[in-house]
BAVODO-279399 format. One record per atom (N, C-alpha, C): atom name; x, z, y; residue number from 1. Coordinates in nm, 4 decimals. Layout:
residues N
{name: CA, east: X, up: Z, north: Y, resi: NUM}
...
END
This chain:
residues 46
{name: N, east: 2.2253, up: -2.2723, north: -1.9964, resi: 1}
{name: CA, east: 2.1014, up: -2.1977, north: -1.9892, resi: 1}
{name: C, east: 2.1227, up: -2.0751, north: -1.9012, resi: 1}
{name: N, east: 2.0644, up: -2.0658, north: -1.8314, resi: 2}
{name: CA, east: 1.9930, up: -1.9135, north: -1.7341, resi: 2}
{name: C, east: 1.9721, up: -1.8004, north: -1.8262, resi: 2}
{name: N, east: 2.0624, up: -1.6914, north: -1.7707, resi: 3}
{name: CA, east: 2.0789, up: -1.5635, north: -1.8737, resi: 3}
{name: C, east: 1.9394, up: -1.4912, north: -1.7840, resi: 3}
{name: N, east: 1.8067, up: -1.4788, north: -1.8235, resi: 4}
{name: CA, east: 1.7201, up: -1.3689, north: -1.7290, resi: 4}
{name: C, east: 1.7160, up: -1.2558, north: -1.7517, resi: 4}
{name: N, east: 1.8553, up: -1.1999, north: -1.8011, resi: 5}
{name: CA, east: 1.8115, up: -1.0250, north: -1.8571, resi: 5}
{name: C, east: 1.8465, up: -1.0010, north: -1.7364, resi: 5}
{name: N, east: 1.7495, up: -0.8265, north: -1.6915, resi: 6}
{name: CA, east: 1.8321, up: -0.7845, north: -1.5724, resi: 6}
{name: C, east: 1.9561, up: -0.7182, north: -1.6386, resi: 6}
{name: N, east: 2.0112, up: -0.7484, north: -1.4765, resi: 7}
{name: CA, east: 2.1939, up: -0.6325, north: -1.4848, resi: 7}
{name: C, east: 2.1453, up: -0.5162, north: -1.4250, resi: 7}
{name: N, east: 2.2336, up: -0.4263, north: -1.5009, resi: 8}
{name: CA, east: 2.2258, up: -0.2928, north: -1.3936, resi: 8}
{name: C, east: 2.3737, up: -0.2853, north: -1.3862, resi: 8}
{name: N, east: 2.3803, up: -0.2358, north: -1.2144, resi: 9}
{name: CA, east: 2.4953, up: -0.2364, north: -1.1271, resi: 9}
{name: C, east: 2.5204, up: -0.0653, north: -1.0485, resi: 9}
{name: N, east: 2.5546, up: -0.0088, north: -1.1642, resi: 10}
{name: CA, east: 2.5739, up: 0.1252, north: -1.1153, resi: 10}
{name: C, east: 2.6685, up: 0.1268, north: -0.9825, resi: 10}
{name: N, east: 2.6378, up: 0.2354, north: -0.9005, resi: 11}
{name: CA, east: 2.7090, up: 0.2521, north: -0.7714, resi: 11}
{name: C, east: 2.6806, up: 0.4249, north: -0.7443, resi: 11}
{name: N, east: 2.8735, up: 0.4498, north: -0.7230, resi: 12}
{name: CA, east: 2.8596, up: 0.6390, north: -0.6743, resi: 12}
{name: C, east: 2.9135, up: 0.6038, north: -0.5243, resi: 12}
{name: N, east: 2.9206, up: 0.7162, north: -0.5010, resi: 13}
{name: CA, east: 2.9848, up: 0.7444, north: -0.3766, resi: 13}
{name: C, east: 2.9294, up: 0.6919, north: -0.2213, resi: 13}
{name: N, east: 2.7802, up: 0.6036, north: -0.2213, resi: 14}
{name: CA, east: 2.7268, up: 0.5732, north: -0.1383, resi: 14}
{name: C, east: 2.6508, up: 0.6100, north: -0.0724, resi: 14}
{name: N, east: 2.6501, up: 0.6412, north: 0.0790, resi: 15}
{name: CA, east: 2.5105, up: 0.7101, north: 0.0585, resi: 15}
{name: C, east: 2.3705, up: 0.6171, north: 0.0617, resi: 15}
{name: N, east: 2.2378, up: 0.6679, north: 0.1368, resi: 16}
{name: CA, east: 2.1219, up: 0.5583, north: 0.0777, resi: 16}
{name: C, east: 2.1183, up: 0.4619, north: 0.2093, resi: 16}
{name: N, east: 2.1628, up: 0.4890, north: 0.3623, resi: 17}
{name: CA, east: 2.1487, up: 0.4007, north: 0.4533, resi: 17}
{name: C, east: 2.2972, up: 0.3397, north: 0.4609, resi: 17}
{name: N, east: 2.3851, up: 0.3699, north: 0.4144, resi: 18}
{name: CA, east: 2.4900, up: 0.2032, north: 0.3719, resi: 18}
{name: C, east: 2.4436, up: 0.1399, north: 0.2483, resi: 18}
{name: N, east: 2.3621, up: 0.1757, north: 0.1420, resi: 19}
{name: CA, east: 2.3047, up: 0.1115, north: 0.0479, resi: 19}
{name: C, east: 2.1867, up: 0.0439, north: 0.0774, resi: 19}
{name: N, east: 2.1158, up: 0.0697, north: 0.1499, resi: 20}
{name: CA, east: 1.9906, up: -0.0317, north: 0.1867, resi: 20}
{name: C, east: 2.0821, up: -0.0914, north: 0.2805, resi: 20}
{name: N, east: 2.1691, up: -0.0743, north: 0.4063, resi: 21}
{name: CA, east: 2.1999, up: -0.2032, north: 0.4527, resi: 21}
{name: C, east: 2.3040, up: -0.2938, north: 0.3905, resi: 21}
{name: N, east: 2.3160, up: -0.2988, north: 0.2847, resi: 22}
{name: CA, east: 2.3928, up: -0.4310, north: 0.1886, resi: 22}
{name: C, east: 2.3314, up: -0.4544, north: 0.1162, resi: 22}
{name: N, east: 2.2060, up: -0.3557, north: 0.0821, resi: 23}
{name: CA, east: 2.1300, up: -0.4387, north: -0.0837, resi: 23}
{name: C, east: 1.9754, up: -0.4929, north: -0.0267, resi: 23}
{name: N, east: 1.9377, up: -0.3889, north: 0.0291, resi: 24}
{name: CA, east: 1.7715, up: -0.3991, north: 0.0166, resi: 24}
{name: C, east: 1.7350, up: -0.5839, north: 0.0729, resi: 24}
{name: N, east: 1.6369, up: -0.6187, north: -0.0084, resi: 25}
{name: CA, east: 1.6006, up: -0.7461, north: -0.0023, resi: 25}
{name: C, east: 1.4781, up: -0.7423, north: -0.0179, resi: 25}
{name: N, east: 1.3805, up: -0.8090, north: 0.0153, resi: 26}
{name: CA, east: 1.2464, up: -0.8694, north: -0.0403, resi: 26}
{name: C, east: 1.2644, up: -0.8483, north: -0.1906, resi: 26}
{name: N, east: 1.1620, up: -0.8092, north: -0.2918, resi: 27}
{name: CA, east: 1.1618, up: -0.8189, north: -0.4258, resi: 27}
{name: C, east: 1.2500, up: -0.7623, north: -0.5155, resi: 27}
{name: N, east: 1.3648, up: -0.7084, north: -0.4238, resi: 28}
{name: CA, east: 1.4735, up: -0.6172, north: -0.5167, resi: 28}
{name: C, east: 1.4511, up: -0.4676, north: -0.5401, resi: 28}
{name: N, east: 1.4741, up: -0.4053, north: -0.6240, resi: 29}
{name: CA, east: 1.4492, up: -0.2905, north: -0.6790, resi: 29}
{name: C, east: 1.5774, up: -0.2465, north: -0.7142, resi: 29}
{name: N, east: 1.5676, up: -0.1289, north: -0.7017, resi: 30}
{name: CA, east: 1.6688, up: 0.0269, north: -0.7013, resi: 30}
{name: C, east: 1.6284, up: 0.1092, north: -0.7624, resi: 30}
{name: N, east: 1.6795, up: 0.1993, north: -0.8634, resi: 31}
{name: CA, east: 1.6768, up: 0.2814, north: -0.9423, resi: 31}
{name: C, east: 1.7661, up: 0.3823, north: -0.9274, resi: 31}
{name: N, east: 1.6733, up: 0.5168, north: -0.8977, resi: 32}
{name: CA, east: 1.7742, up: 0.6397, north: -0.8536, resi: 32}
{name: C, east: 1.8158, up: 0.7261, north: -0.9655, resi: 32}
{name: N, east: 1.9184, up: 0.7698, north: -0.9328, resi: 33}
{name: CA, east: 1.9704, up: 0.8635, north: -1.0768, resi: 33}
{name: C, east: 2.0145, up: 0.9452, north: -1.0606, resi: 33}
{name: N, east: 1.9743, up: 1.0337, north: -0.9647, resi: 34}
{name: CA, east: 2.0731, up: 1.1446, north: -0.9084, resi: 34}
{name: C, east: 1.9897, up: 1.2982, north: -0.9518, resi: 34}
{name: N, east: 2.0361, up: 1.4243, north: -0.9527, resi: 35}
{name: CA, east: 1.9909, up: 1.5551, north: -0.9901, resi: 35}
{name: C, east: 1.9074, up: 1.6656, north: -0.8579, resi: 35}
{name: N, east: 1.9230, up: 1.5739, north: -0.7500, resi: 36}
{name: CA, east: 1.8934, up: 1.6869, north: -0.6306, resi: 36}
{name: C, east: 1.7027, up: 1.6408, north: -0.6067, resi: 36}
{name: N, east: 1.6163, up: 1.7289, north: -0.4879, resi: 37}
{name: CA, east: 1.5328, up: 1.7242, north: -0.5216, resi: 37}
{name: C, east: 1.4699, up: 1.5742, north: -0.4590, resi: 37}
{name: N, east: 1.5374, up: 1.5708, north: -0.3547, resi: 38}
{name: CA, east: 1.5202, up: 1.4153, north: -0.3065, resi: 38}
{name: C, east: 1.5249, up: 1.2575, north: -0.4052, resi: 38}
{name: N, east: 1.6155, up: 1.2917, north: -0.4866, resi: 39}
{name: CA, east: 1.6402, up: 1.2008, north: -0.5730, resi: 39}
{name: C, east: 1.5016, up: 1.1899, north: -0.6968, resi: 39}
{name: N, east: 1.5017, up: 1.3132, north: -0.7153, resi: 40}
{name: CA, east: 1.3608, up: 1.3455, north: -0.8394, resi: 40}
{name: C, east: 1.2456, up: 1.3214, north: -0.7990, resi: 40}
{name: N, east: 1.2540, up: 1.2792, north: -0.6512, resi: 41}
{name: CA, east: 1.1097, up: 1.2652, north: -0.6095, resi: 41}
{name: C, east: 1.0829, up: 1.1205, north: -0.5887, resi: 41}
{name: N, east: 1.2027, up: 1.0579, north: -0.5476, resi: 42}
{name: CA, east: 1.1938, up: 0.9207, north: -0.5486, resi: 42}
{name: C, east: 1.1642, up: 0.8719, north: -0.7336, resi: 42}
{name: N, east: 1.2502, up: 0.9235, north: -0.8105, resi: 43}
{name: CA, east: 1.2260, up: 0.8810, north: -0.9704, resi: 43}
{name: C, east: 1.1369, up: 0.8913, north: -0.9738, resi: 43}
{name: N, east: 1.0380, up: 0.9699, north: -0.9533, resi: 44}
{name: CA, east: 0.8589, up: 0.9925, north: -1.0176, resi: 44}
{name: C, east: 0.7874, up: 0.8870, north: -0.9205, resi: 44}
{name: N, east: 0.8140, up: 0.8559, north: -0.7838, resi: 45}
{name: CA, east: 0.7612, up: 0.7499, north: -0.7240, resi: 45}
{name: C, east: 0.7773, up: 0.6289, north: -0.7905, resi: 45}
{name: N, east: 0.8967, up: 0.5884, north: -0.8488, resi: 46}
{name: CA, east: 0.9440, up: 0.4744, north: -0.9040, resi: 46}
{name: C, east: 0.8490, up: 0.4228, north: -1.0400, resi: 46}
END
């Protein structure tokens, strides 16, 4: 049987344009978690 829970796949030390070019896909989603104001603004978009 097919497990459909999502995973979460924490990642530090990246920044966001080497992270969109290995992850970003059609239909995939990212979740930011960071304290600065860039980051807080993307969370409330999310």
């Amino acid at each position: 049987m097919h497990d459909s829970a999502p995973h979460v796949i924490r990642l530090d030390g990246l920044g966001n344009a080497e992270f969109l070019s290995r992850y970003a896909a059609p239909g995939r989603i990212g979740l930011c978690g960071g304290s600065d104001a860039v980051t807080m603004a993307i969370r409330r978009a999310q």
